[in-house]
Biotite code that builds the C-alpha atoms (Angstrom):
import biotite.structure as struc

atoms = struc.array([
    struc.Atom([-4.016, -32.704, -6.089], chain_id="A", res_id=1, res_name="UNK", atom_name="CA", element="C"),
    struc.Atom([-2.196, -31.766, -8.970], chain_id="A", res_id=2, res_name="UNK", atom_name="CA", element="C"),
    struc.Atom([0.212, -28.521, -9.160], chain_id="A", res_id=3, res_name="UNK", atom_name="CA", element="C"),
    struc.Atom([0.500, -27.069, -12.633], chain_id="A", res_id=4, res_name="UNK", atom_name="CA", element="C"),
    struc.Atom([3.564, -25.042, -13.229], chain_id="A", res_id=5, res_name="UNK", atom_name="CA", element="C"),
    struc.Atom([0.978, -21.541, -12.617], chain_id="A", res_id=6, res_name="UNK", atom_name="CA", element="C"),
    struc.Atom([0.041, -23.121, -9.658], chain_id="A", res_id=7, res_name="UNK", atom_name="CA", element="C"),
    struc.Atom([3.824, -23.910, -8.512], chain_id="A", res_id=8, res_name="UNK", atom_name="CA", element="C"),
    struc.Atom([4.971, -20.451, -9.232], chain_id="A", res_id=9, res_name="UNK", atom_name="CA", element="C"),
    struc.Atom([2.129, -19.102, -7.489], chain_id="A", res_id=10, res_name="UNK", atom_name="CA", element="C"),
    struc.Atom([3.343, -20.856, -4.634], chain_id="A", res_id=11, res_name="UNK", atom_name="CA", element="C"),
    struc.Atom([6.926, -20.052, -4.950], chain_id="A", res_id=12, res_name="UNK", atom_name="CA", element="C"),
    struc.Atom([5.807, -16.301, -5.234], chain_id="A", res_id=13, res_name="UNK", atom_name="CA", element="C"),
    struc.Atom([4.698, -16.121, -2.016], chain_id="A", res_id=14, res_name="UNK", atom_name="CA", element="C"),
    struc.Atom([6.693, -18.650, -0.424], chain_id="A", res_id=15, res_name="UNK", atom_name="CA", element="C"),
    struc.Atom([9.273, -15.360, -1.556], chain_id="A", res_id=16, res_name="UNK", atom_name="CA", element="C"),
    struc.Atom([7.151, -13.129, 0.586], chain_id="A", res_id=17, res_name="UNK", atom_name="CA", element="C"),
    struc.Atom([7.623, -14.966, 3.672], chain_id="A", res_id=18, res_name="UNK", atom_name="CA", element="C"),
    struc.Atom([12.017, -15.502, 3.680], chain_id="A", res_id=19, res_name="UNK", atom_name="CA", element="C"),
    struc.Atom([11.778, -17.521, 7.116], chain_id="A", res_id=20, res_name="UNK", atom_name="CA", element="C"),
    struc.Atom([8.787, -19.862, 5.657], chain_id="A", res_id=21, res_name="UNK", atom_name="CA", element="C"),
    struc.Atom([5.252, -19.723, 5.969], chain_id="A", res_id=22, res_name="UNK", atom_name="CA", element="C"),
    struc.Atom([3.480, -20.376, 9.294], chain_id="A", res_id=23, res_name="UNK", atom_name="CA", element="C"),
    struc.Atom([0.673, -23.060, 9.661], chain_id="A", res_id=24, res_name="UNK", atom_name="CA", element="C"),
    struc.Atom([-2.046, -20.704, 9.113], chain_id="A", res_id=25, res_name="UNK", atom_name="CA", element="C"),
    struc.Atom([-0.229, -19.291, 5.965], chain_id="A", res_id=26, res_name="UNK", atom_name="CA", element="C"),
    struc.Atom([0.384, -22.616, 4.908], chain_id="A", res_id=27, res_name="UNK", atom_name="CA", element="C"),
    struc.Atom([-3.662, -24.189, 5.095], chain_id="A", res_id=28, res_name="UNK", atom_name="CA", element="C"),
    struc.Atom([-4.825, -20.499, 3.431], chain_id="A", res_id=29, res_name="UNK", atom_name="CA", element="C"),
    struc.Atom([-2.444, -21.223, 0.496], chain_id="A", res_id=30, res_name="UNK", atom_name="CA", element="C"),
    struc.Atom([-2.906, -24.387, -0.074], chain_id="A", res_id=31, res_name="UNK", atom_name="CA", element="C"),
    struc.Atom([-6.436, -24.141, 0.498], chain_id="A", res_id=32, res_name="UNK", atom_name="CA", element="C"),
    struc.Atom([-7.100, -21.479, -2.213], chain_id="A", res_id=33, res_name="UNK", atom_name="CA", element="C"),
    struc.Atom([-5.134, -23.907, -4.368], chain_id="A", res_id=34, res_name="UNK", atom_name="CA", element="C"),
    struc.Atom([-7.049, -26.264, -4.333], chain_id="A", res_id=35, res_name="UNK", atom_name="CA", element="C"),
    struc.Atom([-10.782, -27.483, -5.410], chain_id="A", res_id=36, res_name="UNK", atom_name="CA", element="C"),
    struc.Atom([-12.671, -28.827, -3.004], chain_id="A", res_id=37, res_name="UNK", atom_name="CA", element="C"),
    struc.Atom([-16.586, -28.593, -1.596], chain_id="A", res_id=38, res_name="UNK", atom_name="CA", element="C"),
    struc.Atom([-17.567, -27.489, 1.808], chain_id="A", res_id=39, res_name="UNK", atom_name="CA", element="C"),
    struc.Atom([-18.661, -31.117, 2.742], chain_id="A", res_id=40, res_name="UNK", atom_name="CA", element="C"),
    struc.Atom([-14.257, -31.995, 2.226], chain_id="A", res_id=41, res_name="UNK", atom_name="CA", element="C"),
    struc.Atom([-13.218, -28.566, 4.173], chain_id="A", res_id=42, res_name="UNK", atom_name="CA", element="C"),
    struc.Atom([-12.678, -30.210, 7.383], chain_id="A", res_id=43, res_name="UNK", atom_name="CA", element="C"),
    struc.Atom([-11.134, -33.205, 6.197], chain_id="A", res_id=44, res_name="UNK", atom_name="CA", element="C"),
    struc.Atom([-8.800, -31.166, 3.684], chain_id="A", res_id=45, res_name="UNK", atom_name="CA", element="C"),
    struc.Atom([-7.929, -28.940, 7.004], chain_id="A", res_id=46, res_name="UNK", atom_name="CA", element="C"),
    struc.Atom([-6.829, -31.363, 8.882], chain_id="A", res_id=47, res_name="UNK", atom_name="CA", element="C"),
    struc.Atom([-4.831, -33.263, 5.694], chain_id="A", res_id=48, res_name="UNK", atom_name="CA", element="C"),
    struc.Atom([-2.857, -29.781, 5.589], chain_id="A", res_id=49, res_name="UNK", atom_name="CA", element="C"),
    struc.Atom([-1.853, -29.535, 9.268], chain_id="A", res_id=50, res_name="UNK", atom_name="CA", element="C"),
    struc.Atom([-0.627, -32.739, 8.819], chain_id="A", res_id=51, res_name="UNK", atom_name="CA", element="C"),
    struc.Atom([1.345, -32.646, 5.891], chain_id="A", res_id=52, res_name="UNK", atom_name="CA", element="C"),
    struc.Atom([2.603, -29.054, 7.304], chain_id="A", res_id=53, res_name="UNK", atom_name="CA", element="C"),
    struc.Atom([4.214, -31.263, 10.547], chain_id="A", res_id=54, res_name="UNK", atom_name="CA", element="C"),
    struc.Atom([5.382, -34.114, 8.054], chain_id="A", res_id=55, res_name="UNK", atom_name="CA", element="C"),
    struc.Atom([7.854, -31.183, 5.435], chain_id="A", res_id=56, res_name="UNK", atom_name="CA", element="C"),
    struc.Atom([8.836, -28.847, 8.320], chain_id="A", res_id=57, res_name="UNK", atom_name="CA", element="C"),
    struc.Atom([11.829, -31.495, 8.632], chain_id="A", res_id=58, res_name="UNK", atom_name="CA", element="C"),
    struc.Atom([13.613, -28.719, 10.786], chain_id="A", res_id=59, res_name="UNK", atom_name="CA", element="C"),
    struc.Atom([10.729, -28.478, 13.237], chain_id="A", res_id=60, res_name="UNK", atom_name="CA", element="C"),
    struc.Atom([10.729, -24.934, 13.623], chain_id="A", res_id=61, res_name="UNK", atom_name="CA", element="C"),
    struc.Atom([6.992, -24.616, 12.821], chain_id="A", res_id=62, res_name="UNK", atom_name="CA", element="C"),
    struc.Atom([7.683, -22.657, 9.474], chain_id="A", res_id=63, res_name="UNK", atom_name="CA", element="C"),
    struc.Atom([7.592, -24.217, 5.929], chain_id="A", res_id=64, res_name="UNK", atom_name="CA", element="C"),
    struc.Atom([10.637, -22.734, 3.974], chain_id="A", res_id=65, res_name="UNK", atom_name="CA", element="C"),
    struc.Atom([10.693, -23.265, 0.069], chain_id="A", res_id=66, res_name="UNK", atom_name="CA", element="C"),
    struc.Atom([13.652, -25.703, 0.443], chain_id="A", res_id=67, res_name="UNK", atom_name="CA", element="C"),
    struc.Atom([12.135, -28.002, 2.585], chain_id="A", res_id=68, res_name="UNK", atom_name="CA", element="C"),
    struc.Atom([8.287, -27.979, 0.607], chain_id="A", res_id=69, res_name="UNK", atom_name="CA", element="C"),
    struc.Atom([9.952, -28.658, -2.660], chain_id="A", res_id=70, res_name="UNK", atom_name="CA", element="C"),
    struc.Atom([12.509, -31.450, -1.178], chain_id="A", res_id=71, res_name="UNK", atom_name="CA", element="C"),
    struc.Atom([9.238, -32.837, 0.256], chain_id="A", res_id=72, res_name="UNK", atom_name="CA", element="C"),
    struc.Atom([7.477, -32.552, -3.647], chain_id="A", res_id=73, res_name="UNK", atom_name="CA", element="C"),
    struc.Atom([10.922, -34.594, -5.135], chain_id="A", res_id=74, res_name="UNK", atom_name="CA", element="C"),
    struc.Atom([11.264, -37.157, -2.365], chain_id="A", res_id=75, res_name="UNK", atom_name="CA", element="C"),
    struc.Atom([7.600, -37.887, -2.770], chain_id="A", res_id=76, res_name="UNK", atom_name="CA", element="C"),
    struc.Atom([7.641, -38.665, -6.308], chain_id="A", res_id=77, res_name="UNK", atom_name="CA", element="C"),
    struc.Atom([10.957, -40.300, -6.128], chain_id="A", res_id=78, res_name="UNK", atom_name="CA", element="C"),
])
């Protein structure tokens, strides 16, 4: 998936609406309405999500802050 700069700010808007980071559920919603996908790759994007949600919450404290999803976004293209 590609994030366009709308997309990104999008993100970081309500990233700003949650100041101790977004929860799981937040998290799979927003990334979910993000992206394109058909109801056959639901599931399979789902469980991608929860994944990649354990892999940038570095800190463990089952919230996503800002900080640590765009540290995730530069490490991975580094």
């Amino acid at each position: 998936m590609m994030l366009d700069k709308e997309k990104l700010e999008a993100l970081e808007e309500e990233f700003a609406e949650h100041p101790e980071g977004l929860e799981l559920d937040n998290f799979v919603w927003l990334m979910k309405s993000a992206m394109q996908h058909s109801e056959e790759e639901e599931y399979d994007l789902v469980h991608g999500l929860c994944k990649l949600f354990n892999e940038i919450d570095i800190n463990g404290d089952q919230h996503m802050e800002w900080k640590e999803f765009t540290q995730y976004i530069i490490d991975a293209v580094m």
